[in-house]
C-alpha positions as a Markdown table, in Angstrom:
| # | Residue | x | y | z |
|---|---|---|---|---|
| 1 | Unk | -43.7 | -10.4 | 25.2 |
| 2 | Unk | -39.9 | -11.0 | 23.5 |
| 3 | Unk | -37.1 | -13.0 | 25.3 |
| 4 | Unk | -35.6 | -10.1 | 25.3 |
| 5 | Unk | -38.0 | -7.4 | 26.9 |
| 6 | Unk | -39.0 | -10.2 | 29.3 |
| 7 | Unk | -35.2 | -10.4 | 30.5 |
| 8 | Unk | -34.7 | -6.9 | 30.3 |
| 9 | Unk | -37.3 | -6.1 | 32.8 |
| 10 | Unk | -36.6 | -9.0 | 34.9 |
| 11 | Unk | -32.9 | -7.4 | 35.4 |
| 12 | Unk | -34.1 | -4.0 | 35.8 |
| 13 | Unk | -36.9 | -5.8 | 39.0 |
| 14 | Unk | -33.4 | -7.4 | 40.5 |
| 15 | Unk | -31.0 | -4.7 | 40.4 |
| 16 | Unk | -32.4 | -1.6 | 40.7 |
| 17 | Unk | -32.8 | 1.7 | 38.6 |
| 18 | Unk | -28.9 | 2.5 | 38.2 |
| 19 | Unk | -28.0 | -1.2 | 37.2 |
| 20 | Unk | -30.7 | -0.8 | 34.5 |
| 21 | Unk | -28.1 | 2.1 | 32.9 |
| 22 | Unk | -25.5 | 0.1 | 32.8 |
| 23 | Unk | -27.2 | -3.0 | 31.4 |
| 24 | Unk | -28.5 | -0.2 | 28.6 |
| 25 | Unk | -25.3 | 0.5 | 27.8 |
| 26 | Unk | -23.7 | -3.0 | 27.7 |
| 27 | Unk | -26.4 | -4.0 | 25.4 |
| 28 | Unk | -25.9 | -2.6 | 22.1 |
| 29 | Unk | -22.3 | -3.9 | 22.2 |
| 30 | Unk | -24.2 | -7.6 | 23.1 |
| 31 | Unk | -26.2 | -7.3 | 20.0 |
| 32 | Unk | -23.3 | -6.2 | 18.0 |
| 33 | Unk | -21.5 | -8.9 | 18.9 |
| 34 | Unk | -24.3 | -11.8 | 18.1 |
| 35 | Unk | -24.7 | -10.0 | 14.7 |
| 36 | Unk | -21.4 | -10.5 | 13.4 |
| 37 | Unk | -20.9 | -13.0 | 11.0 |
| 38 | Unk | -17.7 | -14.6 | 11.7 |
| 39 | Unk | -14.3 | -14.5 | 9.4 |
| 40 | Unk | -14.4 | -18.7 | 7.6 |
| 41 | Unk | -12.2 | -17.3 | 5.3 |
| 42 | Unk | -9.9 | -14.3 | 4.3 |
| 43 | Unk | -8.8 | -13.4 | 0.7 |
| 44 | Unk | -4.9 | -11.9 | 0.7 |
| 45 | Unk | -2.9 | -10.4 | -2.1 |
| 46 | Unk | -0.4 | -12.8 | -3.9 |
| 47 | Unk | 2.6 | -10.9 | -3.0 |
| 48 | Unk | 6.4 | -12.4 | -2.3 |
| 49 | Unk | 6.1 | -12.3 | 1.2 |
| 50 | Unk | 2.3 | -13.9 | 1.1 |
| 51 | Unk | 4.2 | -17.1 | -0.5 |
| 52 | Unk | 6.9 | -17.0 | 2.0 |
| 53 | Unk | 4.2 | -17.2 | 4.6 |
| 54 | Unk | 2.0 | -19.5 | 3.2 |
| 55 | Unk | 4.8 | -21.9 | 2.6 |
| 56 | Unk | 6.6 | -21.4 | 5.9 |
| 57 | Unk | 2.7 | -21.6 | 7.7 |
| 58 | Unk | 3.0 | -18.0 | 8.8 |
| 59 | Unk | -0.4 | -17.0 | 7.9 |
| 60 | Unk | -1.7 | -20.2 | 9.1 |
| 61 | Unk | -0.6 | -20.2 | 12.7 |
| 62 | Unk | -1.9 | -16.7 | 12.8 |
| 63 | Unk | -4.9 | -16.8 | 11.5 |
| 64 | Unk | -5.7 | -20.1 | 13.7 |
| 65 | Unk | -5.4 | -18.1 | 16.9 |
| 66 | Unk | -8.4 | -15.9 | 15.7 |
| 67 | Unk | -10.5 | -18.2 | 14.4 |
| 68 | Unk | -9.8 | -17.9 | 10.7 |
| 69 | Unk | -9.4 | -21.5 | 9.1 |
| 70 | Unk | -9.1 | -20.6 | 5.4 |
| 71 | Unk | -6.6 | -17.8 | 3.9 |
| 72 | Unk | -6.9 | -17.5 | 0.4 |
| 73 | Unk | -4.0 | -16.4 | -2.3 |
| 74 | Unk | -5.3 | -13.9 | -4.8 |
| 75 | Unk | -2.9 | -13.3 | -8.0 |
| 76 | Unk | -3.5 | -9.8 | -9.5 |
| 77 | Unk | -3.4 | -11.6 | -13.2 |
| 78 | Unk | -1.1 | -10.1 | -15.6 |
| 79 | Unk | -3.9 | -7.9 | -17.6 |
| 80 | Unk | -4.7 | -6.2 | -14.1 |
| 81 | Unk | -4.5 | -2.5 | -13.9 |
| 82 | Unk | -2.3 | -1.0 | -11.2 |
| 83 | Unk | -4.4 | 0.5 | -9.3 |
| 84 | Unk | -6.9 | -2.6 | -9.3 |
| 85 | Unk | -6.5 | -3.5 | -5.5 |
| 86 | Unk | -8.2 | -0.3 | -3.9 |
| 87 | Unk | -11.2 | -1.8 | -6.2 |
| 88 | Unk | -11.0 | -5.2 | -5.1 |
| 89 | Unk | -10.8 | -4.2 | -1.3 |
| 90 | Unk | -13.5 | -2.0 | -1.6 |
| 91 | Unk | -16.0 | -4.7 | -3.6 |
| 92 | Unk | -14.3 | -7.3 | -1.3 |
| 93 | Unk | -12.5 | -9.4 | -3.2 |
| 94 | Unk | -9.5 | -9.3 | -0.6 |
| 95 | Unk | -9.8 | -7.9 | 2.8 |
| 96 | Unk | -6.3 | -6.1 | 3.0 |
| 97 | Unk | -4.5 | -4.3 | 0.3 |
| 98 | Unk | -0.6 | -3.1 | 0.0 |
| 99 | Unk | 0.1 | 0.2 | -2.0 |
| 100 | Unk | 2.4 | 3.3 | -1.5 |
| 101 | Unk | 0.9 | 6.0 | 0.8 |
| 102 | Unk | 0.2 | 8.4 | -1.7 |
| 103 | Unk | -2.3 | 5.8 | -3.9 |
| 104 | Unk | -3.4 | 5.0 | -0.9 |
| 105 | Unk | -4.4 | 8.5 | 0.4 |
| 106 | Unk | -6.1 | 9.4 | -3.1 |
| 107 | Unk | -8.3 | 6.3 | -3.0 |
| 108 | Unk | -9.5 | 7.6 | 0.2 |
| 109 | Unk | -9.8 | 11.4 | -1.4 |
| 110 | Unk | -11.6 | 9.4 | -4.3 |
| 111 | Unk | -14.3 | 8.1 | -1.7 |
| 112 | Unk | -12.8 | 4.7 | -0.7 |
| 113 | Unk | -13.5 | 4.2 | 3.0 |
| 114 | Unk | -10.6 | 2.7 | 3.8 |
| 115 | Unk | -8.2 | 3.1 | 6.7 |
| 116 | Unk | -4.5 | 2.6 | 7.3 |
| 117 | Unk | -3.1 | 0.0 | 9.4 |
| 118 | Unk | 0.1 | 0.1 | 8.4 |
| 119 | Unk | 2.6 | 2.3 | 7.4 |
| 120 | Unk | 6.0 | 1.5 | 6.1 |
| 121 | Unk | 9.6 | 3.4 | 7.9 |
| 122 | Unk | 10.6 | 6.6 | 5.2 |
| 123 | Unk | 11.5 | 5.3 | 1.7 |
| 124 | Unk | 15.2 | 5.9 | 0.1 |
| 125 | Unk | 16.3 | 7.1 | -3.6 |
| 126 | Unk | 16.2 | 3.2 | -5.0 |
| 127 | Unk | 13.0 | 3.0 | -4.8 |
| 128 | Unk | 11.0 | 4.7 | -7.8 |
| 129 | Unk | 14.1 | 5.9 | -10.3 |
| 130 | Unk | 13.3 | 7.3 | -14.0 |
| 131 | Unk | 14.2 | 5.1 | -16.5 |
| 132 | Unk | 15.3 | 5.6 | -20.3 |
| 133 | Unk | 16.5 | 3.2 | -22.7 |
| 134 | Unk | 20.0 | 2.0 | -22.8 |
| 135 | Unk | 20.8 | 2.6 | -26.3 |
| 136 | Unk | 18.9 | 5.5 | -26.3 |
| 137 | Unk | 22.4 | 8.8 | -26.2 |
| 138 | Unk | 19.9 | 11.4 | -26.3 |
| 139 | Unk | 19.0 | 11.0 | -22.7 |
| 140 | Unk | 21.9 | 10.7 | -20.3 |
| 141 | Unk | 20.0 | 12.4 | -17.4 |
| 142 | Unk | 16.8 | 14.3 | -15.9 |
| 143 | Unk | 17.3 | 17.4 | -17.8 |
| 144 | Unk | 17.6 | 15.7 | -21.2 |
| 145 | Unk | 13.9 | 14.8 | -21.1 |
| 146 | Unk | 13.0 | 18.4 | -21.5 |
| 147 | Unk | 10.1 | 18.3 | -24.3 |
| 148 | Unk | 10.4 | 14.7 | -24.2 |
| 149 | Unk | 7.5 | 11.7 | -23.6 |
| 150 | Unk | 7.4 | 10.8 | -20.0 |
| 151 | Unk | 4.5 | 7.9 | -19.1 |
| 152 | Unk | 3.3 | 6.4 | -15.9 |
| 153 | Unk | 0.4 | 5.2 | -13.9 |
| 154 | Unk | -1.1 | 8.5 | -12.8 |
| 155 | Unk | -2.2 | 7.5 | -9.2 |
| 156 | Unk | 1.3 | 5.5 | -7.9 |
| 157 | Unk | 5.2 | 6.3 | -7.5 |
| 158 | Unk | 5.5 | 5.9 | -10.7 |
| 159 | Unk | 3.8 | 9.4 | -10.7 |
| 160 | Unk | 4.9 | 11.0 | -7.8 |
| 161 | Unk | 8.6 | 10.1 | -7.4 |
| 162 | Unk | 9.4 | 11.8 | -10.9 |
| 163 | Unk | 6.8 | 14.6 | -10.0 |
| 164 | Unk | 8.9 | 15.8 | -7.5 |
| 165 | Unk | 12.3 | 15.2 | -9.5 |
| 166 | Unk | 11.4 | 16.9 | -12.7 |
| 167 | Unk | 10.0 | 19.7 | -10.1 |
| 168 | Unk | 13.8 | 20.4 | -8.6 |
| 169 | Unk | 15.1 | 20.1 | -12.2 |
| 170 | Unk | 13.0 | 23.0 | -13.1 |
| 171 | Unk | 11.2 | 20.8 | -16.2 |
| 172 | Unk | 7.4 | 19.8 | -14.7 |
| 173 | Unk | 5.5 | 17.6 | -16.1 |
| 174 | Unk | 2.2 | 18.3 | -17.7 |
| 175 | Unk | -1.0 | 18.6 | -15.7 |
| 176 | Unk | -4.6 | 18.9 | -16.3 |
| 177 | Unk | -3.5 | 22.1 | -14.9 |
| 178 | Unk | -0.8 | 23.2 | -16.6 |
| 179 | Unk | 1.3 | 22.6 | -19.5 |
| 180 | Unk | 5.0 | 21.6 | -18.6 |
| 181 | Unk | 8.1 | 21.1 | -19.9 |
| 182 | Unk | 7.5 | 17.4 | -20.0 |
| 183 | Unk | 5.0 | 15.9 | -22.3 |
| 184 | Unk | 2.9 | 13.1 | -20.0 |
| 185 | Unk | 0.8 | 10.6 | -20.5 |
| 186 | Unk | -1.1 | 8.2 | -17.8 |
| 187 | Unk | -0.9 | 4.6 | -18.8 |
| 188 | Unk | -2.2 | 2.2 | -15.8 |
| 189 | Unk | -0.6 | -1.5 | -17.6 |
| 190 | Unk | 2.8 | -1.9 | -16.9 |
| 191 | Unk | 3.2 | -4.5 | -19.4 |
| 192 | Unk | 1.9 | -1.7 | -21.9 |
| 193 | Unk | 4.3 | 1.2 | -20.2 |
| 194 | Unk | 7.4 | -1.3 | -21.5 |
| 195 | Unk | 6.2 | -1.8 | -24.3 |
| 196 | Unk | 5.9 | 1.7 | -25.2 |
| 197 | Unk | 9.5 | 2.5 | -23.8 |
| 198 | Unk | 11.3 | -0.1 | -26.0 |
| 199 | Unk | 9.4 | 0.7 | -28.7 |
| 200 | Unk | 10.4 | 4.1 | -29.1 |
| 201 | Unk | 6.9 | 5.6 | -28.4 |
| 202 | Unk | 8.0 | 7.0 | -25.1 |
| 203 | Unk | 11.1 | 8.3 | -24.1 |
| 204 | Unk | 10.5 | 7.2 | -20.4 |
| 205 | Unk | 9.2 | 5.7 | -17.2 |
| 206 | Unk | 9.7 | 5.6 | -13.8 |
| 207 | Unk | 9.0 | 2.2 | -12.1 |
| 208 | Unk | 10.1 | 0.4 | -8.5 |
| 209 | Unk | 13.4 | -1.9 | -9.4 |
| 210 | Unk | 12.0 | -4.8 | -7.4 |
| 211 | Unk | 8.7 | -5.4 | -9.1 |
| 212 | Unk | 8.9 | -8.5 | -11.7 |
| 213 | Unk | 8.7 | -6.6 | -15.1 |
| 214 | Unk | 11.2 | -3.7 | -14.2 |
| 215 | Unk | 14.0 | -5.7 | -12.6 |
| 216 | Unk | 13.8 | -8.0 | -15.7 |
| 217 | Unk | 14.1 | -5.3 | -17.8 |
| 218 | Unk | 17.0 | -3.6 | -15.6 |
| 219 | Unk | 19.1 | -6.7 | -15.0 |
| 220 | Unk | 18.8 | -7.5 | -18.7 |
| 221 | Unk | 20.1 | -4.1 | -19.7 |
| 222 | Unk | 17.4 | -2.6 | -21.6 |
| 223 | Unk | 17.1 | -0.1 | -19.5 |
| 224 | Unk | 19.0 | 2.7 | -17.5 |
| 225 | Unk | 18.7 | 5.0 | -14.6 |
| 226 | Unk | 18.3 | 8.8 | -15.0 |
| 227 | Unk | 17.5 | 10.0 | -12.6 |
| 228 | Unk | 16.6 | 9.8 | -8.2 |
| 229 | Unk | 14.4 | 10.9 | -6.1 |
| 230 | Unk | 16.2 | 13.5 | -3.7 |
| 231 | Unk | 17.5 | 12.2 | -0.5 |
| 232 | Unk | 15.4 | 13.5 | 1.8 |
| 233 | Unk | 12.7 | 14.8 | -0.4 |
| 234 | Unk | 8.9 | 14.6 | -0.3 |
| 235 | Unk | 8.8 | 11.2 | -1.7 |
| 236 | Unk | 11.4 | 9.6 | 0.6 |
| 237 | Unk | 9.9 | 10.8 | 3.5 |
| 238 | Unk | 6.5 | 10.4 | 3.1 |
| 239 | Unk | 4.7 | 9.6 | 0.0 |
| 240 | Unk | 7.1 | 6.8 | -0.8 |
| 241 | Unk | 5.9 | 5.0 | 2.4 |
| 242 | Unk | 4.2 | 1.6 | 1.7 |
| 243 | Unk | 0.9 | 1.0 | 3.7 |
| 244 | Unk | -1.6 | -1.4 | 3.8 |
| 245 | Unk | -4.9 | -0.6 | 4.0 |
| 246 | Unk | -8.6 | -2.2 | 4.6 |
| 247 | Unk | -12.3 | -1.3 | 4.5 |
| 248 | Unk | -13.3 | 0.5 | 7.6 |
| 249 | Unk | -16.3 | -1.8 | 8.2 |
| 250 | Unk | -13.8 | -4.9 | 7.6 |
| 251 | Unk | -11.5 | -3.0 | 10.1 |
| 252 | Unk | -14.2 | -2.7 | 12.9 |
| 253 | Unk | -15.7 | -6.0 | 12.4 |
| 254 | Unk | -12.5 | -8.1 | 13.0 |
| 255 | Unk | -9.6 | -6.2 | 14.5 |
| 256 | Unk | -8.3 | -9.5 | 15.2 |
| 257 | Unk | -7.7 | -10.7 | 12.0 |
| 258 | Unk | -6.1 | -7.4 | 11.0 |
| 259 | Unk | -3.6 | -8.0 | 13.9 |
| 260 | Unk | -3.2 | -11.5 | 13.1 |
| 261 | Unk | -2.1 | -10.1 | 9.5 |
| 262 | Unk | 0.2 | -7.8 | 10.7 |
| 263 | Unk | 1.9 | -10.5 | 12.9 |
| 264 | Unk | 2.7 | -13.1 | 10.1 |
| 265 | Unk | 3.5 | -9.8 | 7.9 |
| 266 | Unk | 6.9 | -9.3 | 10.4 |
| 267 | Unk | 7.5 | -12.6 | 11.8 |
| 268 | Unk | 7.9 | -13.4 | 7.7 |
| 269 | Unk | 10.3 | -10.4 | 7.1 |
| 270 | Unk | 12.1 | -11.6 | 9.9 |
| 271 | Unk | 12.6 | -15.1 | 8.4 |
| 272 | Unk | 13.1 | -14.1 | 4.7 |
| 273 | Unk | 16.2 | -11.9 | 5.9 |
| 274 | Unk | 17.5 | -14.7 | 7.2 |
| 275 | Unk | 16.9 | -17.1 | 5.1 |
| 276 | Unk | 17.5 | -15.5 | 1.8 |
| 277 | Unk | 18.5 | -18.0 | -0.9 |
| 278 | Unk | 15.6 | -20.3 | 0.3 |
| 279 | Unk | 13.1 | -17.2 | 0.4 |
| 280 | Unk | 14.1 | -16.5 | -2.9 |
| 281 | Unk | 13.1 | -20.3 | -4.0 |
| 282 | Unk | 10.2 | -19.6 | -2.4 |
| 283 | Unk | 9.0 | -16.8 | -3.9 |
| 284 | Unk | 10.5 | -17.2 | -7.5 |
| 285 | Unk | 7.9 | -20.4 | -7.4 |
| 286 | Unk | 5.1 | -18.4 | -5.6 |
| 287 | Unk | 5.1 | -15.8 | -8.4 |
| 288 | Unk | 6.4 | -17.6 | -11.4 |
| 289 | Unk | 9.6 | -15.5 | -12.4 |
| 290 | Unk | 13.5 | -16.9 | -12.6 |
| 291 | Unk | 14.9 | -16.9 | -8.9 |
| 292 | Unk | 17.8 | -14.3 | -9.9 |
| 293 | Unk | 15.2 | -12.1 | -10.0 |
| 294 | Unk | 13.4 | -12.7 | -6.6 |
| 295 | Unk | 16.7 | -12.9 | -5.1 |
| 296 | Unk | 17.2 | -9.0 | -6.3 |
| 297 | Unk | 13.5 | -8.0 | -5.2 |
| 298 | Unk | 14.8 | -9.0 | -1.6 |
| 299 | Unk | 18.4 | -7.9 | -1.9 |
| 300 | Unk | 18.5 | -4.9 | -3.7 |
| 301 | Unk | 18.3 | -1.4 | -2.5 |
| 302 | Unk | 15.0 | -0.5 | -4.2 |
| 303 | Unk | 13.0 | -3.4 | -2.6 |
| 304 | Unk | 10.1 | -2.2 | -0.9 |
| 305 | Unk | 8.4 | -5.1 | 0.3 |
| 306 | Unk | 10.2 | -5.9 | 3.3 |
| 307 | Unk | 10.9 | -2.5 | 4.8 |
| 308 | Unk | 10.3 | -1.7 | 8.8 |
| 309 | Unk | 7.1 | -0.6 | 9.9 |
| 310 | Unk | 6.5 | 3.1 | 11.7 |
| 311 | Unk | 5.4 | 2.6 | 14.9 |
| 312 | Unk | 3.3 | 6.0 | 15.5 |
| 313 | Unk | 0.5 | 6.8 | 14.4 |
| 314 | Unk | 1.0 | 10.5 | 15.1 |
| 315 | Unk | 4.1 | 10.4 | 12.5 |
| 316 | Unk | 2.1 | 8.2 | 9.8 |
| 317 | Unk | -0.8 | 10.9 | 10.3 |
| 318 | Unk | 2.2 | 13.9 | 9.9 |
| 319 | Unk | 3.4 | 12.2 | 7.2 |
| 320 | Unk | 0.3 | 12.3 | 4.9 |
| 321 | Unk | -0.3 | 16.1 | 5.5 |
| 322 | Unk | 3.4 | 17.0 | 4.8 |
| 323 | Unk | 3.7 | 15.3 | 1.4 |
| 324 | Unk | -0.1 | 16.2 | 0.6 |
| 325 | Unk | 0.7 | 20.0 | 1.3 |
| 326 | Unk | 3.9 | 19.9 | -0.9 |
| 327 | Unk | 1.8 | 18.4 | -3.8 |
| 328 | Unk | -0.9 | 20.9 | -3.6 |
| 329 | Unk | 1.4 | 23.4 | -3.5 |
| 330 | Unk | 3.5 | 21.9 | -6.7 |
| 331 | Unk | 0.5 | 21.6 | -8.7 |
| 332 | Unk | -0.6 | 18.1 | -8.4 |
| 333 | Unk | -4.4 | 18.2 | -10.0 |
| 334 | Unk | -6.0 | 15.4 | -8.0 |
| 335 | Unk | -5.2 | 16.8 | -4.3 |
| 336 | Unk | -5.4 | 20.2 | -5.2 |
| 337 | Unk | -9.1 | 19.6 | -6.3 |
| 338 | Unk | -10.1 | 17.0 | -3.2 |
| 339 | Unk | -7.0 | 16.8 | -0.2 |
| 340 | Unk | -8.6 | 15.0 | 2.6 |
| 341 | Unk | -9.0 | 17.3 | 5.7 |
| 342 | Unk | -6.6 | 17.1 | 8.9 |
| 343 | Unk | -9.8 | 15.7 | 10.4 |
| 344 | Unk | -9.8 | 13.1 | 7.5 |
| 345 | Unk | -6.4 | 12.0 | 7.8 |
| 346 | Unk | -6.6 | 11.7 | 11.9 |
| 347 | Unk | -9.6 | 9.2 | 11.0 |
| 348 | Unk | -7.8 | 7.5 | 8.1 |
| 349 | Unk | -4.5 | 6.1 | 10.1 |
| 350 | Unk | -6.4 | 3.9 | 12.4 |
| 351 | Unk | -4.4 | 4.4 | 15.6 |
| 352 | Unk | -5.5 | 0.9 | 17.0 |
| 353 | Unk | -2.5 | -1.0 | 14.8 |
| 354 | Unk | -0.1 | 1.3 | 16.2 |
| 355 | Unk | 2.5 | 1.8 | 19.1 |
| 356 | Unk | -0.2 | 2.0 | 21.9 |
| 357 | Unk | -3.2 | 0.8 | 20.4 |
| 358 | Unk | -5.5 | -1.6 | 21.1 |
| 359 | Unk | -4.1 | -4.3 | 18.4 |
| 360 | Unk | -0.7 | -2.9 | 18.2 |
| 361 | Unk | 2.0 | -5.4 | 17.3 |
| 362 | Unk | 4.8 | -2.6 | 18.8 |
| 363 | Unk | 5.0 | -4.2 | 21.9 |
């Protein structure tokens, strides 16, 4: 006879029919807990707050408290496709990834079973603007791209922020659907999207300010703004959003660690707003560019890396249908052909990281 079937009986002699229910119960959650491996180490994006917080010992003290002794730094390389990080959570080659809501929510349409722990407060108009050459006079603003070459990473802001403002300038972009009035093209390298704009083969691109490549190229003056996302449009209020996201079995298994992230994540906002010319040090180091530029990518209206985080989950959860609904209803060929359900989207914002949850940080 096992260990266990010999202690299972000897329990059930001592306490009795009923007690042998409970101890039922309570044992699958027993065995669950003996069978997960535990977290040595944890692989994190190299981001400009991950530097701040490995420097400052954030992510340390944090991940300590639970047990984690080893966090582990992972550049994105400058070859990587954006886009890249939904593949490396889901292969695990880091545990937690950041990307705007609207990525986000396509990886999951795409099959990625992933959940949201966090989800950024509404975006503004800095974040995603179209952008044109300077010494290109033929475009001045929105309208004058009408028949002109618009490219972008297809699944990003860089998509969705001039979906919806060549959509209220009555000139769409080109779908798989339909033909528009703009000519589009997907191109998932960044490095190739520039190179493309000052080249002449496009006529433009829409990119956040704060990331490396596009603030170098803004605060050098090769490039100009042309146009905004509306004020309190779809992409403002929802599918401009930042989240972070994990595997759902990573999730489950260590909800501790998640929380533990999500700690260090504000206590280092907190310290890099207060600390800004030293962050900037930091984090000019941390992700080899000059430190005028890191200084804008925390300073400037566009950032998106430090923003507040929304405390409900209910609002996160409202969020996703509302700009899903408007995209579907705009035309946009990915959602239109597989939106998650409003029983998929309850199930995707994972209501433990939130105000009330289990391993909320809103406290």
């Amino acid at each position: 006879m096992s260990r266990s079937k010999f202690s299972l009986r000897f329990r059930a002699a001592a306490l009795g029919a009923a007690s042998l229910v409970a101890i039922a119960f309570a044992l699958p959650s027993e065995r669950a807990s003996a069978e997960t491996e535990k977290l040595t180490q944890i692989n994190l994006q190299l981001r400009p707050w991950t530097v701040v917080a490995e420097k400052k010992g954030f992510l340390k003290e944090e991940f300590d408290k639970v047990g984690v002794p080893s966090v582990n730094l992972i550049a994105s390389g400058t070859a990587e496709l954006i886009g890249a990080e939904a593949a490396a959570v889901n292969n695990g080659g880091i545990a937690i990834a950041q990307r705007m809501i609207y990525p986000a929510t396509v990886h999951r349409a795409n099959g990625l079973d992933a959940v949201i722990i966090w989800e950024s407060e509404p975006s503004d108009k800095f974040r995603t603007p179209i952008l044109a050459r300077v010494n290109d006079d033929s475009i001045k603003d929105v309208k004058d791209l009408e028949g002109k070459k618009f490219a972008s990473s297809r699944v990003s802001c860089y998509f969705t922020s001039p979906f919806e403002i060549f959509n209220k300038a009555g000139i769409p972009l080109d779908s798989r659907l339909k033909v528009g009035k703009v000519r589009y093209q997907s191109i998932d390298n960044s490095a190739a999207t520039n190179a493309a704009l000052l080249s002449g083969a496009i006529d433009a691109t829409a990119a956040h300010l704060a990331v490396n490549s596009a603030a170098a190229l803004y605060l050098s003056g090769e490039v100009k703004v042309v146009g905004r996302s509306p004020d309190d449009g779809v992409y403002v209020n929802g599918a401009g959003r930042v989240s972070y996201f994990a595997k759902r079995d990573f999730v489950d298994k260590y909800p501790e660690a998640v929380k533990a992230f999500l700690i260090a994540h504000e206590r280092t906002k907190e310290w890099i707003a207060a600390n800004i010319d030293e962050s900037a040090e930091i984090i000019a180091e941390g992700t080899r560019v000059p430190v005028h530029i890191a200084k804008f990518q925390i300073t400037d209206p566009s950032t998106y890396e430090f923003m507040k985080g929304e405390h409900s989950a209910d609002n996160a959860r409202k969020s996703i249908r509302d700009f899903q609904a408007w995209y579907v209803a705009n035309g946009d060929d990915i959602l239109t052909e597989r939106a998650l359900s409003n029983e998929q989207i309850h199930a995707f914002v994972d209501e433990r990281f939130f105000a009330g949850g289990s391993h909320s940080i809103y406290e």
